[in-house]
C-alpha positions in Angstrom: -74.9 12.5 -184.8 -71.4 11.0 -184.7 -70.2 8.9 -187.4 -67.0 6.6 -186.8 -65.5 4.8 -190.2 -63.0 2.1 -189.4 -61.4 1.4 -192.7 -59.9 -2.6 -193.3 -58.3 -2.4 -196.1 -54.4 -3.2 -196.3 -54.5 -0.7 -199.6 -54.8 2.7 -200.0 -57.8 4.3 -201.9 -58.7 0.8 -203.1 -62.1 0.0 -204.0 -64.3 -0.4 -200.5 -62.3 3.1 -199.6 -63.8 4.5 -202.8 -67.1 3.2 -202.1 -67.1 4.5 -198.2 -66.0 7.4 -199.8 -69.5 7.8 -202.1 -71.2 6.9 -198.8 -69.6 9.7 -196.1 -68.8 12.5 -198.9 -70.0 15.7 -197.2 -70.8 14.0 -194.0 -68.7 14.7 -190.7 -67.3 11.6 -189.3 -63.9 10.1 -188.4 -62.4 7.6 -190.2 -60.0 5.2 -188.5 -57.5 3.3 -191.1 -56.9 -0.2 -189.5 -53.3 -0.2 -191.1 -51.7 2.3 -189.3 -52.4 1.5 -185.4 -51.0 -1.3 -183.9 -53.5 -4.0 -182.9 -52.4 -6.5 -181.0 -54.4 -10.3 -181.3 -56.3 -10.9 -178.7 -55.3 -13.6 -176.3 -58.1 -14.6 -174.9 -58.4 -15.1 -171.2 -61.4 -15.3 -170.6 -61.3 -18.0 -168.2 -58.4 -17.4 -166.6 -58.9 -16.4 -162.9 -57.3 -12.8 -163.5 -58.9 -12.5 -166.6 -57.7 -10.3 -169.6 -55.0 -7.5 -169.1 -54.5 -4.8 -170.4 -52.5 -4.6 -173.8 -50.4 -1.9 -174.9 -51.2 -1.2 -178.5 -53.5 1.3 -180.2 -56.8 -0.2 -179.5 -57.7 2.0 -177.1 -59.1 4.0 -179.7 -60.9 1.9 -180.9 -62.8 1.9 -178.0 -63.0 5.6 -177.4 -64.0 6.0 -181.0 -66.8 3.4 -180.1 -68.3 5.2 -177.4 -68.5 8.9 -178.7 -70.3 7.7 -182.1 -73.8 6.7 -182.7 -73.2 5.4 -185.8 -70.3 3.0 -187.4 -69.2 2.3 -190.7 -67.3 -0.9 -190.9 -65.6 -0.8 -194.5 -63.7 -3.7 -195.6 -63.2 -5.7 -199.0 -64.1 -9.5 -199.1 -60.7 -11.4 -198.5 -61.4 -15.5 -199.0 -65.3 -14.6 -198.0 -65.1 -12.9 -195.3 -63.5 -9.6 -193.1 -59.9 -8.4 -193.6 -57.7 -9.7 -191.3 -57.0 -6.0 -189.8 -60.9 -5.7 -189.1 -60.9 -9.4 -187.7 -58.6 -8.2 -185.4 -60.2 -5.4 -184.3 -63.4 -7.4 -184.0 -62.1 -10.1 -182.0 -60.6 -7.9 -179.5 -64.3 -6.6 -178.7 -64.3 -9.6 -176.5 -62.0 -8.0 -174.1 -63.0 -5.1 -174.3 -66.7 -5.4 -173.4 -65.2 -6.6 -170.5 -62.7 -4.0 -169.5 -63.3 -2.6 -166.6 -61.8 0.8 -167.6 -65.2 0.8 -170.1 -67.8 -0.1 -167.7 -70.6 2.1 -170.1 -69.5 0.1 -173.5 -71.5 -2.5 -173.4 -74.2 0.0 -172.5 -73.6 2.5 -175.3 -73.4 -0.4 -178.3 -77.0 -0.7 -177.6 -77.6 2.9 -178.9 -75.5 2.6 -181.9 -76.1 1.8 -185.7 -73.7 -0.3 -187.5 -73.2 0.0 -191.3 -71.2 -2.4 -193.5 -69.7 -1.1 -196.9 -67.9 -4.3 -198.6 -66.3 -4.7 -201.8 -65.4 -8.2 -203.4 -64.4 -9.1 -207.0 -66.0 -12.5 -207.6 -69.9 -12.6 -207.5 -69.8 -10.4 -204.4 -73.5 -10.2 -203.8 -73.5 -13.7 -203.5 -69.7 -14.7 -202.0 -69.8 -11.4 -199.5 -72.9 -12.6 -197.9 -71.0 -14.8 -195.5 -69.1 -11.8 -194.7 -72.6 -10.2 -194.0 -73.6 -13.0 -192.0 -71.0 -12.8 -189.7 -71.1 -9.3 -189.2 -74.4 -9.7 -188.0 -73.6 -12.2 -185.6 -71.4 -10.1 -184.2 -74.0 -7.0 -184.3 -76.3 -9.5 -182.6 -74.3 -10.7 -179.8 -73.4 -7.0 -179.2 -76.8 -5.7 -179.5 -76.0 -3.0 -182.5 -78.3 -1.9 -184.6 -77.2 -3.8 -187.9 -78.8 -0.9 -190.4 -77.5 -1.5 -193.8 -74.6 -2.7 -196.0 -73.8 -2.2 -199.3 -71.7 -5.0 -201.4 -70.0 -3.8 -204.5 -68.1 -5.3 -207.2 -64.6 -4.2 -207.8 -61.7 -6.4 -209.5 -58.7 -3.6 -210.3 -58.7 0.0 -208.7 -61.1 2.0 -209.3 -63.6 -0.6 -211.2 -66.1 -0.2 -207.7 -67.6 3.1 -209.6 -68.4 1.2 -212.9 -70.7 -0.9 -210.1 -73.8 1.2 -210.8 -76.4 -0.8 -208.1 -73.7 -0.2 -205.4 -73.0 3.4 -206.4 -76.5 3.7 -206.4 -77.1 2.5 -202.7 -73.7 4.7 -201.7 -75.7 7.6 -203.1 -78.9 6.9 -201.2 -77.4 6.2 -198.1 -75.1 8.9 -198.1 -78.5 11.3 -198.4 -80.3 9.7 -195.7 -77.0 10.5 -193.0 -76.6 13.9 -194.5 -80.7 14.3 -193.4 -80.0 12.3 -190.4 -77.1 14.5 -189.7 -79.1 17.8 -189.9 -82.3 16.7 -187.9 -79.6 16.0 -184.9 -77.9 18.8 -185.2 -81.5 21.0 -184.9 
């Protein structure tokens, strides 16, 4: 099983890192930081008669990353009730991508994968991340990924995440089912 984190955050180590961190400790994966590849907005030309083309930034491996992992992680603290603006990014240029013809298998492949969401927000997150939820499964939907689980924690200054004992909690327990899920593939 192949694991692919894509990290959201603008800050290093902040909370939603140290969360991810509870979830994927001792489990193989890659973990993609957001903040340092170039990702370039999407302009979207959808309807032009050429269509998109190609852009030359860093998203590439996105999609590579994509297509050799059956399961994502998409980590990112609540900014104004929703996504980053680094994981927007990356998520709106999934519209051009699932239609690139370099990636014919994509849409394909995001049928056999699991998506995870690990959020962290400072203000009633259960309650003010859930649009952030929401949209990501939208997004899952329109995509057809598996939208398995997310966790929302509560975090105001660095470091606070691990005094959020439910969300630790659910880090923990999901972190043991992909170190069992882990083993039974690699068997």
């Amino acid at each position: 099983m192949k694991i692919t984190t894509f990290i959201g955050s603008s800050r290093a180590n902040g909370n939603t890192e140290i969360l991810t961190d509870i979830v994927t400790k001792n489990v193989t994966h890659r973990r993609i930081y957001l903040k340092d590849i170039m990702i370039d907005p999407i302009h979207d030309l959808r309807h032009d008669m050429k269509g998109f083309r190609p852009v030359a930034d860093d998203y590439d491996q996105i999609i590579e990353a994509i297509l050799e992992s059956d399961v994502l992680i998409f980590s990112t603290p609540v900014y104004w009730y929703s996504m980053t603006g680094l994981m927007k990014n990356m998520i709106d240029r999934l519209s051009q991508a699932i239609r690139d013809e370099r990636y014919p298998e994509l849409k394909e492949h995001l049928k056999t994968v699991n998506a995870i969401v690990v959020t962290v927000g400072g203000d009633i997150p259960r309650i003010k991340a859930l649009p952030l939820i929401q949209q990501f499964k939208y997004t899952f939907d329109f995509l057809s990924i598996n939208f398995s689980t997310y966790i929302i924690g509560q975090g105001r200054r660095p470091g606070d995440v691990v005094k959020d004992e439910q969300a630790v909690a659910e880090a923990l327990l999901l972190n043991e089912k992909l170190k069992m899920e882990s083993k039974s593939n690699a068997h």
